[in-house]
TORZALUM-267940 format. One record per residue: chain; z, y, x of N, C-alpha, C in turn; residue in one letter; residue number from 1. Coordinates in pm, 1 decimal. Layout:
<pts>
rodo,n_zz,n_yy,n_xx,ca_zz,ca_yy,ca_xx,c_zz,c_yy,c_xx,finu,fiti
A,Z,Y,X,Z,Y,X,Z,Y,X,a,NUM
...
</pts>
This chain:
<pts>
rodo,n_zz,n_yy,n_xx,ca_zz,ca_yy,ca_xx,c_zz,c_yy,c_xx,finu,fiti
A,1203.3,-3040.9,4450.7,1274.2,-2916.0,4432.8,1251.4,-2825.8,4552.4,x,1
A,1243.7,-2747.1,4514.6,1245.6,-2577.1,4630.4,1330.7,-2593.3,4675.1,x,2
A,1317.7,-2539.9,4834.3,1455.8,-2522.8,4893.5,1543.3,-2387.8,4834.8,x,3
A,1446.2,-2296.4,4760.7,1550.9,-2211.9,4685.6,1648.0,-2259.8,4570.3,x,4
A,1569.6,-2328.1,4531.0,1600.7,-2405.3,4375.0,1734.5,-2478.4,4395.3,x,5
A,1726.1,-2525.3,4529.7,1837.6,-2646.0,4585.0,1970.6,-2541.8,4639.9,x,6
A,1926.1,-2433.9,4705.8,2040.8,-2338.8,4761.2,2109.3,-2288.0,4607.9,x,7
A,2018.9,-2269.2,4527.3,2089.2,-2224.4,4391.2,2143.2,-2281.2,4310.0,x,8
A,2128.5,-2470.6,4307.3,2239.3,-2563.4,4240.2,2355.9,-2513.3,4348.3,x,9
A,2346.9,-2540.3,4432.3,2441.8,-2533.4,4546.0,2518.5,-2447.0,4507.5,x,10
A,2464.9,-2302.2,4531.5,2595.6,-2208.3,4451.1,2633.6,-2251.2,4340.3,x,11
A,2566.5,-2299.7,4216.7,2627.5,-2290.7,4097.7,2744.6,-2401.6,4094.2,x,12
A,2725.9,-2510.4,4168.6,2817.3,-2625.9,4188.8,2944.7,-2580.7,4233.0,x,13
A,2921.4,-2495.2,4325.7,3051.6,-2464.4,4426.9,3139.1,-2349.1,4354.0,x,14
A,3092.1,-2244.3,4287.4,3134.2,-2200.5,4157.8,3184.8,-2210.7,4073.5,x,15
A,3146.2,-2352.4,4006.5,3200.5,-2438.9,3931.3,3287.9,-2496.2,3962.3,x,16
A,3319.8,-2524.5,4043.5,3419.1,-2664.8,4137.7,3547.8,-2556.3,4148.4,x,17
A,3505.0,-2415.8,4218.9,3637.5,-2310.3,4239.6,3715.1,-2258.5,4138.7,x,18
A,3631.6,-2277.0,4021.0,3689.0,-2252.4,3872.0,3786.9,-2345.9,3839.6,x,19
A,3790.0,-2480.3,3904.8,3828.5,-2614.1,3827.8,3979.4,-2608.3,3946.6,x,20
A,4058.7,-2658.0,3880.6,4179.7,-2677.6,3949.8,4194.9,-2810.0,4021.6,x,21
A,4250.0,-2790.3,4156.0,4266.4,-2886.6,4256.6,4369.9,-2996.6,4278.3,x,22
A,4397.2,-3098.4,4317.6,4509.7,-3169.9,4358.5,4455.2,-3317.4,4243.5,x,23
A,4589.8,-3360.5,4205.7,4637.0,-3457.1,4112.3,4709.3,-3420.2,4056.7,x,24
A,4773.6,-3544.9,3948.3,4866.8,-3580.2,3860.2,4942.5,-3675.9,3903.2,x,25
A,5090.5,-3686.7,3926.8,5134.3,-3783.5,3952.7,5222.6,-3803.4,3833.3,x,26
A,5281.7,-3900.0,3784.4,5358.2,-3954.2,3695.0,5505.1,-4038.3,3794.1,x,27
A,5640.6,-4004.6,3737.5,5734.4,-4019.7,3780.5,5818.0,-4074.5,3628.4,x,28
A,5863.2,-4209.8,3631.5,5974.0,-4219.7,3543.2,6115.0,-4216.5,3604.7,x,29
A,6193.1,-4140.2,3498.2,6372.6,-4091.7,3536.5,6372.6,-4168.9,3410.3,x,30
A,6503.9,-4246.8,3412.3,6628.2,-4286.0,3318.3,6518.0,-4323.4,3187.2,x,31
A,6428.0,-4383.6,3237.1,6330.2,-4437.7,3127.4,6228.7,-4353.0,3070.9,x,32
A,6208.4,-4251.0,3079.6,6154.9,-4110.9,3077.8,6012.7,-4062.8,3154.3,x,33
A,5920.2,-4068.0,3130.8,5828.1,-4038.8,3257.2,5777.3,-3856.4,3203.9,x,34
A,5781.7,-3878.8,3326.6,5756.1,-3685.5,3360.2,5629.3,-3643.7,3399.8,x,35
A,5525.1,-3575.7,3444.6,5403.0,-3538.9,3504.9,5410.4,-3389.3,3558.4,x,36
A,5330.5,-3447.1,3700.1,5362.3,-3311.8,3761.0,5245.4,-3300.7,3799.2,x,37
A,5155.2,-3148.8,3852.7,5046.0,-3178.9,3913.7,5096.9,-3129.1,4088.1,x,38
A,4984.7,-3206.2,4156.2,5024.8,-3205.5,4303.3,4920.4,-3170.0,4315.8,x,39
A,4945.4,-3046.6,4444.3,4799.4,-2962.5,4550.2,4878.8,-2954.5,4695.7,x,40
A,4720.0,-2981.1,4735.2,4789.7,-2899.4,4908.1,4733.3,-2735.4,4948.5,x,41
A,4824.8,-2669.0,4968.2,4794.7,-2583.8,4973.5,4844.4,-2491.3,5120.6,x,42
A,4758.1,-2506.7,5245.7,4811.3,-2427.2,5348.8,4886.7,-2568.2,5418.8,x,43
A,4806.9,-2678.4,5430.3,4953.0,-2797.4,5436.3,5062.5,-2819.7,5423.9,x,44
A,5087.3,-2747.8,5356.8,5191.7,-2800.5,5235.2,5176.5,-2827.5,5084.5,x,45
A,5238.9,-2931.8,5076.0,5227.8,-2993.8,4919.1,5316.1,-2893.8,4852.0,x,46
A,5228.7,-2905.8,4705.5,5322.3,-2788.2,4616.5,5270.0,-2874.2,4494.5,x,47
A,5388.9,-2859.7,4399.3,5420.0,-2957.5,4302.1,5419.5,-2867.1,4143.7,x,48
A,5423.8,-2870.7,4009.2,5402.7,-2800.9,3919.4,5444.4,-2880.5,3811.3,x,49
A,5563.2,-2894.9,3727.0,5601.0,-2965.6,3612.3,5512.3,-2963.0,3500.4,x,50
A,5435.8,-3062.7,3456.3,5363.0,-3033.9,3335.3,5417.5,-3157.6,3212.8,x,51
A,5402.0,-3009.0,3083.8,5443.8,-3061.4,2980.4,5340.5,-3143.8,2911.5,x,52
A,5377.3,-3257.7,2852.6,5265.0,-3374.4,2809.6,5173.9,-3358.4,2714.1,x,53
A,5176.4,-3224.5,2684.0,5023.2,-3197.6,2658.6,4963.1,-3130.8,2734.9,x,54
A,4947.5,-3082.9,2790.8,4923.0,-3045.7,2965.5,4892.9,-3122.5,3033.3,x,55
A,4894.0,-3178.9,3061.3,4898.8,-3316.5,3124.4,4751.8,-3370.1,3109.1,x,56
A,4692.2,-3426.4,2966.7,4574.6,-3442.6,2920.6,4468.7,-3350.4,2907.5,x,57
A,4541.7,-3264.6,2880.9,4371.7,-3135.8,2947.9,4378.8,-3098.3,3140.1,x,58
A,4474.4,-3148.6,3174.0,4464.7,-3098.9,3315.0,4372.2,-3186.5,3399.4,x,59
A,4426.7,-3327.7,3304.8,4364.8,-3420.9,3430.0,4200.9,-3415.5,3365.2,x,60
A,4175.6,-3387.3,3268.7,3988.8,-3399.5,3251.0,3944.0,-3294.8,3323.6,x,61
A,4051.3,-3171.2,3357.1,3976.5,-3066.1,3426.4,3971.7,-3132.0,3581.7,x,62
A,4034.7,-3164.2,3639.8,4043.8,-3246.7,3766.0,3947.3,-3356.6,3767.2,x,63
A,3920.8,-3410.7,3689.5,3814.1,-3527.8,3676.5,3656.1,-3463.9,3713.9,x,64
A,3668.2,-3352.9,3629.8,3540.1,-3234.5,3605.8,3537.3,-3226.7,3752.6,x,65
A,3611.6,-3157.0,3838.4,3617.3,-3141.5,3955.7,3543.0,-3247.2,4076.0,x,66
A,3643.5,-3365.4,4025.6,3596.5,-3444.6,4119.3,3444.9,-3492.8,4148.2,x,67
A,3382.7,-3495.1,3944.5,3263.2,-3539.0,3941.7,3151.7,-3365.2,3989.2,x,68
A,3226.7,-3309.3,3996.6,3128.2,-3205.0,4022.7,3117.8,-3222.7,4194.6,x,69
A,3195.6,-3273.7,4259.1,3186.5,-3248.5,4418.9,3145.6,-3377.6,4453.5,x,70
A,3110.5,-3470.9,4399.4,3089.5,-3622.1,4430.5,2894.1,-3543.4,4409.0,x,71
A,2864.0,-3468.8,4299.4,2745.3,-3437.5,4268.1,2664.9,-3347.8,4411.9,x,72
A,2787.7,-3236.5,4426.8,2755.1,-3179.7,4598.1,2710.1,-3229.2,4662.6,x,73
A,2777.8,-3380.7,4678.4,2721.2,-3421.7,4842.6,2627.6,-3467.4,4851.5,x,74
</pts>
């Protein structure tokens, strides 16, 4: 590959990756109940986001997308 060719996955990766939403999913059960929230750091501080359980399943493949796109970066 060209070193242009290679600077230009590069952008398109990093593009891609800024599109895709950051953090996790954590799962919490109350009173038998489990809840999902997504977690980011943002500015060092953690910031938290209630998601409803269908939410939940498209969030985390977009986060997955993410991860496998920056594992591809390095």
């Amino acid at each position: 590959m060209e070193r242009r060719e290679i600077l230009n996955k590069i952008t398109e990766l990093t593009e891609q990756i800024g599109r895709l939403p950051k953090g996790y999913i954590s799962k919490k059960t109350i009173n038998g109940k489990t809840y999902y929230y997504h977690q980011w750091s943002e500015g060092g501080v953690k910031q938290s986001r209630y998601l409803h359980d269908e939410e939940a399943a498209q969030l985390a493949a977009k986060i997955e997308q993410r991860k496998a796109l920056q594992a591809k970066l390095r």
